[in-house]
Backbone bond lengths (Angstrom), bond angles and torsions (degrees), N, CA, C in turn:
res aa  C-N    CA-C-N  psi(-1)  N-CA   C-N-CA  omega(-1)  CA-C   N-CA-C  phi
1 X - - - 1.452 - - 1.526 107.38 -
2 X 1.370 130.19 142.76 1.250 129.13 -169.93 1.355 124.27 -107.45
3 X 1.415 89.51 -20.91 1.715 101.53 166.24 1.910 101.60 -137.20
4 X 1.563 79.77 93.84 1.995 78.39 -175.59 2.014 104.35 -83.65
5 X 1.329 73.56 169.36 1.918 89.61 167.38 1.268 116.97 -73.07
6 X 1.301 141.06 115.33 1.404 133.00 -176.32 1.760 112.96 -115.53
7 X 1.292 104.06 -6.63 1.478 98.25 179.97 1.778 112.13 -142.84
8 X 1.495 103.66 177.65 1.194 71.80 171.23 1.601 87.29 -168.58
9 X 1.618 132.01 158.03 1.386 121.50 -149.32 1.759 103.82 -159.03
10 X 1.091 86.70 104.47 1.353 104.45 -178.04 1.692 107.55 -98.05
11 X 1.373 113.91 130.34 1.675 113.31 -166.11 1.800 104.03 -147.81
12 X 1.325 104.49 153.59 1.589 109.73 178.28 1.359 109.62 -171.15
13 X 1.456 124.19 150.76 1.365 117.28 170.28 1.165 136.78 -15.42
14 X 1.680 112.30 -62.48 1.590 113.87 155.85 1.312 132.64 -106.61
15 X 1.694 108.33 119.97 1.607 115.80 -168.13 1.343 110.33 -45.12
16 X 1.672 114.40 -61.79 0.745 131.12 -157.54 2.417 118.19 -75.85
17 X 1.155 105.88 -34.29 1.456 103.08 143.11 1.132 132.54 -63.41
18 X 0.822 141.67 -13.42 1.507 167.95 164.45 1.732 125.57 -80.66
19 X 0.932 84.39 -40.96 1.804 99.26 174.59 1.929 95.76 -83.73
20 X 1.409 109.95 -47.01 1.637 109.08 -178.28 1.423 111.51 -70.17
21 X 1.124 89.83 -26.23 2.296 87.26 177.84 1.628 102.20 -58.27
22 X 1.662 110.88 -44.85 1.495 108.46 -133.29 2.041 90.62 -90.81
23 X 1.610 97.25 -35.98 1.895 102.86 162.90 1.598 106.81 -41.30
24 X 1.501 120.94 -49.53 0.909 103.77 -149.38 1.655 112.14 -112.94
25 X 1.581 106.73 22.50 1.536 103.37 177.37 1.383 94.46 -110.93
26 X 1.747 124.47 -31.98 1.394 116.55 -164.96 1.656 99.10 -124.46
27 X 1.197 113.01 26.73 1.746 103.05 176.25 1.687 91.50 64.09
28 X 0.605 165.08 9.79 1.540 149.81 174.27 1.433 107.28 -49.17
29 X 1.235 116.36 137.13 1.488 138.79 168.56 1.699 104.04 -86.29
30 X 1.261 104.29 109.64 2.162 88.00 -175.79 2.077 77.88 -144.86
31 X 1.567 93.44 131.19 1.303 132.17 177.29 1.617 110.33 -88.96
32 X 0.849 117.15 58.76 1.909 101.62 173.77 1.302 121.13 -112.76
33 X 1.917 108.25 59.65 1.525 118.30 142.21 1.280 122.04 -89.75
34 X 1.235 104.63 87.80 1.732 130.35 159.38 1.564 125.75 -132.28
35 X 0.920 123.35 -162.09 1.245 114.53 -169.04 1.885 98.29 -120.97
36 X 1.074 98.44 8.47 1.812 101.12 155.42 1.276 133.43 -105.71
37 X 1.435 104.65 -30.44 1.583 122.75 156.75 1.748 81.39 104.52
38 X 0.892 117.46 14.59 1.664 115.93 -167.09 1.906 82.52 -79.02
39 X 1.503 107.01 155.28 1.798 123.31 -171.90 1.218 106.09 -126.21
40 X 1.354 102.48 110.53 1.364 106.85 173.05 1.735 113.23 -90.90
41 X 1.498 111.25 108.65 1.753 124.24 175.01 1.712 104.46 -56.08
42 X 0.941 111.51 113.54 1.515 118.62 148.26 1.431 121.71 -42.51
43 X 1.490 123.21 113.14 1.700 94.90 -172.47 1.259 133.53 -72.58
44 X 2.019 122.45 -18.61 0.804 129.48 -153.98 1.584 129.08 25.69
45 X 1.823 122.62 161.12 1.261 138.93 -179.91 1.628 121.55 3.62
46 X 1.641 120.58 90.35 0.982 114.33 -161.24 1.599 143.86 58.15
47 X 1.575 110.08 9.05 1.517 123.03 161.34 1.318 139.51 -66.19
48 X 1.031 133.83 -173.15 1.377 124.39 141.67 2.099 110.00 -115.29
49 X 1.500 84.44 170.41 1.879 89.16 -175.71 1.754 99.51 -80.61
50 X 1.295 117.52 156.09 1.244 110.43 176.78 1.835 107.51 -140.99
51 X 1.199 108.14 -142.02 1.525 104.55 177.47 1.310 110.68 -169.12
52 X 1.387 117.47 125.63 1.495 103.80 168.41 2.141 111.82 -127.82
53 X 1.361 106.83 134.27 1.259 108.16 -171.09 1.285 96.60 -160.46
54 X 1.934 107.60 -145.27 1.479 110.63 -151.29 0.889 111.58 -78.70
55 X 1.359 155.91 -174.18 1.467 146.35 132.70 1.667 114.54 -90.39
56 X 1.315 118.37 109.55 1.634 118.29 174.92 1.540 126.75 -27.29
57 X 1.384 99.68 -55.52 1.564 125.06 154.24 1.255 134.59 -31.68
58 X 1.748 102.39 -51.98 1.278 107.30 -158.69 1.582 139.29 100.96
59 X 1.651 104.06 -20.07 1.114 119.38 -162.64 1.801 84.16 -102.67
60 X 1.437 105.62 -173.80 1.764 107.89 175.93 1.354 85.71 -130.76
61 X 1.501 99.79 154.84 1.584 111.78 -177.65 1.464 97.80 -177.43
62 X 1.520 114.80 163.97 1.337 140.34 -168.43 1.499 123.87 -112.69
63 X 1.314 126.91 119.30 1.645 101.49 -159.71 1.816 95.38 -150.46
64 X 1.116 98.54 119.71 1.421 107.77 -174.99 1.863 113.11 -102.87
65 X 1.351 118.04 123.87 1.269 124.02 166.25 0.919 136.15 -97.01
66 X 1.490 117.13 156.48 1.965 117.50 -153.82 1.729 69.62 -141.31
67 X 1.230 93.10 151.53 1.312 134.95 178.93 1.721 122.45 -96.39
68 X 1.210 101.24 86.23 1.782 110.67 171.24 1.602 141.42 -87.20
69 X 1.083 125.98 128.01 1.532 106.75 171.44 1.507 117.04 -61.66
70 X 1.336 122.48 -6.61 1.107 111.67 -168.18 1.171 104.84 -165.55
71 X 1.793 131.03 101.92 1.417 130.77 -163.18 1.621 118.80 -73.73
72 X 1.622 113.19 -28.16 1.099 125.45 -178.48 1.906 109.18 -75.96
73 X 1.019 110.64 -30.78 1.416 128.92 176.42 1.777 111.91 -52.38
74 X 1.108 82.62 -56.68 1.793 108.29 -168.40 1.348 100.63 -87.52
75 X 1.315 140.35 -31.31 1.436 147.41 164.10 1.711 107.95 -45.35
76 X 1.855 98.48 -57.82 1.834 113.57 173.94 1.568 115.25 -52.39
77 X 1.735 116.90 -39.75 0.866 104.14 -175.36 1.762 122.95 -82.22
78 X 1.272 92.33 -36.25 1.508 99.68 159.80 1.213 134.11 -4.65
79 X 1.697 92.47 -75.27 1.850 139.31 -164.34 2.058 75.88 -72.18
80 X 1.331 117.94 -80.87 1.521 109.40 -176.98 1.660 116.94 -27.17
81 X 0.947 129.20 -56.44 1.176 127.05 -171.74 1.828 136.33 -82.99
82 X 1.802 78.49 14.98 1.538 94.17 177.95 1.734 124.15 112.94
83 X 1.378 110.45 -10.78 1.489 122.15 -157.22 2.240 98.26 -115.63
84 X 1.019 98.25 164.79 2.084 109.76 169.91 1.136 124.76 -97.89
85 X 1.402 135.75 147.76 1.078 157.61 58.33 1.622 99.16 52.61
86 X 1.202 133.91 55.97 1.621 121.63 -174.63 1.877 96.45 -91.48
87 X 1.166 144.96 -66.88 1.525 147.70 -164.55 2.025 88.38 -120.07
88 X 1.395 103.72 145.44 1.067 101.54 165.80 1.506 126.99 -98.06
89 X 1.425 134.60 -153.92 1.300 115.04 -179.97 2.323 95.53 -90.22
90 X 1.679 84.63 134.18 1.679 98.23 -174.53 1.847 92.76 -131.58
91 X 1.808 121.84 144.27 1.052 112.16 132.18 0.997 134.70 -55.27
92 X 1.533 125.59 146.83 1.209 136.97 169.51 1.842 101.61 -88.25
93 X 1.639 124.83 120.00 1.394 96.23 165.52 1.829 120.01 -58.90
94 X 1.160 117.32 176.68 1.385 135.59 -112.22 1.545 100.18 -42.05
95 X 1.059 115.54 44.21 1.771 123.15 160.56 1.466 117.42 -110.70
96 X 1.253 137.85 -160.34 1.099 167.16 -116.83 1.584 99.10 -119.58
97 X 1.204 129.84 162.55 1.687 132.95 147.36 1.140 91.98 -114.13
98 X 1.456 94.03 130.20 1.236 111.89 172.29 2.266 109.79 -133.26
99 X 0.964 114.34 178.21 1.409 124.64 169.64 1.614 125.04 -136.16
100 X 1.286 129.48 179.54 1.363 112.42 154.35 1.843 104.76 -158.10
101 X 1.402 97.83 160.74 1.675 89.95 -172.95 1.977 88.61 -146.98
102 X 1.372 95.17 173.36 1.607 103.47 -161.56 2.019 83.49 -106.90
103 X 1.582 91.05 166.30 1.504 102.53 -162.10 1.696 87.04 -114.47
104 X 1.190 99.55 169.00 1.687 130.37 -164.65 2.055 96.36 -58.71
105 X 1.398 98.70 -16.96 1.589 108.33 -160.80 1.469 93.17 -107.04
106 X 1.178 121.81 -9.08 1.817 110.00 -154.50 1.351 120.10 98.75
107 X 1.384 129.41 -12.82 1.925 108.53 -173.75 1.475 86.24 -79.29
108 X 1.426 89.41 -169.97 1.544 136.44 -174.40 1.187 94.71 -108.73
109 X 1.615 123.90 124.33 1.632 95.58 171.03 2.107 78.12 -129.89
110 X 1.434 119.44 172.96 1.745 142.24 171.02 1.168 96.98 -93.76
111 X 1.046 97.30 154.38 1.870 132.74 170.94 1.290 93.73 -140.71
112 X 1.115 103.32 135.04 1.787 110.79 170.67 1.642 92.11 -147.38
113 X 1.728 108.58 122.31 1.602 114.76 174.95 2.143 105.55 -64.43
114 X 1.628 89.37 127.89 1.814 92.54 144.64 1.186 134.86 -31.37
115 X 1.240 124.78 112.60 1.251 128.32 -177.00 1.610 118.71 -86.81
Protein backbone atom coordinates (compact mmCIF):
# COMPACT_ATOMS: atom_id res chain seq x y z
CA UNK A 1 0.00 0.00 0.00
CA UNK A 2 1.58 3.37 -0.76
CA UNK A 3 -0.23 5.50 1.31
CA UNK A 4 -1.11 3.17 4.33
CA UNK A 5 -3.35 3.96 7.42
CA UNK A 6 -1.15 4.77 10.32
CA UNK A 7 -3.49 6.02 12.92
CA UNK A 8 -6.52 5.83 14.05
CA UNK A 9 -8.85 8.07 16.58
CA UNK A 10 -11.50 7.23 18.43
CA UNK A 11 -13.22 10.41 20.34
CA UNK A 12 -16.44 11.25 22.53
CA UNK A 13 -17.61 13.67 25.04
CA UNK A 14 -15.83 11.93 27.80
CA UNK A 15 -12.08 11.13 27.27
CA UNK A 16 -11.74 9.62 30.11
CA UNK A 17 -14.96 6.98 30.04
CA UNK A 18 -13.99 6.26 26.93
CA UNK A 19 -10.41 5.63 27.34
CA UNK A 20 -11.79 3.05 30.42
CA UNK A 21 -14.27 1.26 28.08
CA UNK A 22 -11.59 0.70 25.40
CA UNK A 23 -8.64 -0.49 28.53
CA UNK A 24 -11.07 -2.56 29.53
CA UNK A 25 -12.74 -4.44 26.54
CA UNK A 26 -9.37 -4.99 24.58
CA UNK A 27 -6.54 -4.72 27.29
CA UNK A 28 -5.42 -1.57 25.54
CA UNK A 29 -2.52 0.27 27.03
CA UNK A 30 -3.74 4.16 26.35
CA UNK A 31 -1.37 6.95 27.90
CA UNK A 32 -3.33 10.24 28.30
CA UNK A 33 -0.91 12.28 30.59
CA UNK A 34 -1.07 15.45 28.74
CA UNK A 35 -2.69 18.35 29.15
CA UNK A 36 -5.53 17.34 26.61
CA UNK A 37 -6.35 14.18 28.19
CA UNK A 38 -6.11 13.03 24.49
CA UNK A 39 -4.80 8.73 24.79
CA UNK A 40 -2.33 7.65 23.07
CA UNK A 41 -3.10 3.44 22.22
CA UNK A 42 -0.04 1.48 22.21
CA UNK A 43 -0.25 -0.50 19.01
CA UNK A 44 1.04 -3.71 19.99
CA UNK A 45 1.85 -7.11 17.62
CA UNK A 46 1.31 -6.05 14.16
CA UNK A 47 -1.09 -2.89 14.86
CA UNK A 48 -1.11 0.42 14.32
CA UNK A 49 -0.90 3.33 17.29
CA UNK A 50 -4.19 5.04 17.64
CA UNK A 51 -5.85 7.55 20.07
CA UNK A 52 -8.72 7.84 22.06
CA UNK A 53 -9.86 11.29 23.78
CA UNK A 54 -12.20 14.29 23.66
CA UNK A 55 -14.19 15.16 20.83
CA UNK A 56 -13.92 19.16 20.03
CA UNK A 57 -17.48 18.92 18.96
CA UNK A 58 -18.81 16.98 21.41
CA UNK A 59 -20.24 14.48 19.29
CA UNK A 60 -18.21 10.80 19.20
CA UNK A 61 -16.91 9.67 15.99
CA UNK A 62 -14.24 7.46 14.35
CA UNK A 63 -11.54 8.76 12.08
CA UNK A 64 -8.93 6.86 10.42
CA UNK A 65 -5.57 8.31 8.88
CA UNK A 66 -3.63 7.62 5.72
CA UNK A 67 -0.41 8.90 5.41
CA UNK A 68 0.61 11.55 2.61
CA UNK A 69 3.58 13.27 1.24
CA UNK A 70 1.64 16.05 0.74
CA UNK A 71 -1.75 16.99 2.62
CA UNK A 72 -2.71 19.83 0.36
CA UNK A 73 -2.15 17.54 -2.71
CA UNK A 74 -4.38 14.78 -1.54
CA UNK A 75 -6.94 17.34 -0.07
CA UNK A 76 -7.10 18.65 -4.27
CA UNK A 77 -7.52 15.34 -5.23
CA UNK A 78 -10.13 14.49 -2.94
CA UNK A 79 -12.22 17.75 -3.73
CA UNK A 80 -11.52 16.31 -7.71
CA UNK A 81 -13.03 13.19 -7.21
CA UNK A 82 -16.19 14.28 -5.70
CA UNK A 83 -15.46 14.50 -1.81
CA UNK A 84 -14.45 18.16 0.85
CA UNK A 85 -12.13 20.08 2.16
CA UNK A 86 -13.50 19.38 5.92
CA UNK A 87 -10.08 20.84 8.29
CA UNK A 88 -7.30 22.09 6.29
CA UNK A 89 -3.65 21.19 6.57
CA UNK A 90 -2.87 22.54 10.60
CA UNK A 91 0.19 21.64 12.93
CA UNK A 92 -0.47 19.62 15.60
CA UNK A 93 1.79 21.05 18.63
CA UNK A 94 4.60 18.70 19.14
CA UNK A 95 2.74 16.22 16.76
CA UNK A 96 2.21 15.73 13.25
CA UNK A 97 0.28 18.14 10.53
CA UNK A 98 -2.22 16.64 9.69
CA UNK A 99 -5.78 17.63 7.71
CA UNK A 100 -9.08 15.98 7.07
CA UNK A 101 -11.70 16.10 4.24
CA UNK A 102 -15.21 14.27 3.86
CA UNK A 103 -15.53 11.32 1.23
CA UNK A 104 -17.86 11.10 -1.89
CA UNK A 105 -20.21 8.97 0.77
CA UNK A 106 -20.07 11.36 3.80
CA UNK A 107 -17.18 9.97 6.27
CA UNK A 108 -14.55 11.89 7.76
CA UNK A 109 -11.53 10.37 6.64
CA UNK A 110 -7.28 11.91 8.29
CA UNK A 111 -4.46 12.92 6.42
CA UNK A 112 -1.55 13.02 8.47
CA UNK A 113 1.79 14.44 6.38
CA UNK A 114 5.07 11.94 6.09
CA UNK A 115 7.39 12.54 8.39
Amino acid sequence: MSQPVVHYEIVGPDAKVLQDYYRSLFDWKINADNPMNYGMVEPGEGGIAGGVGPSPDGQAHVTFYIQVPDLQAALDKAERLGGKTATPPMDIPDGPSIAHFIDSAGNMVGLVKEM
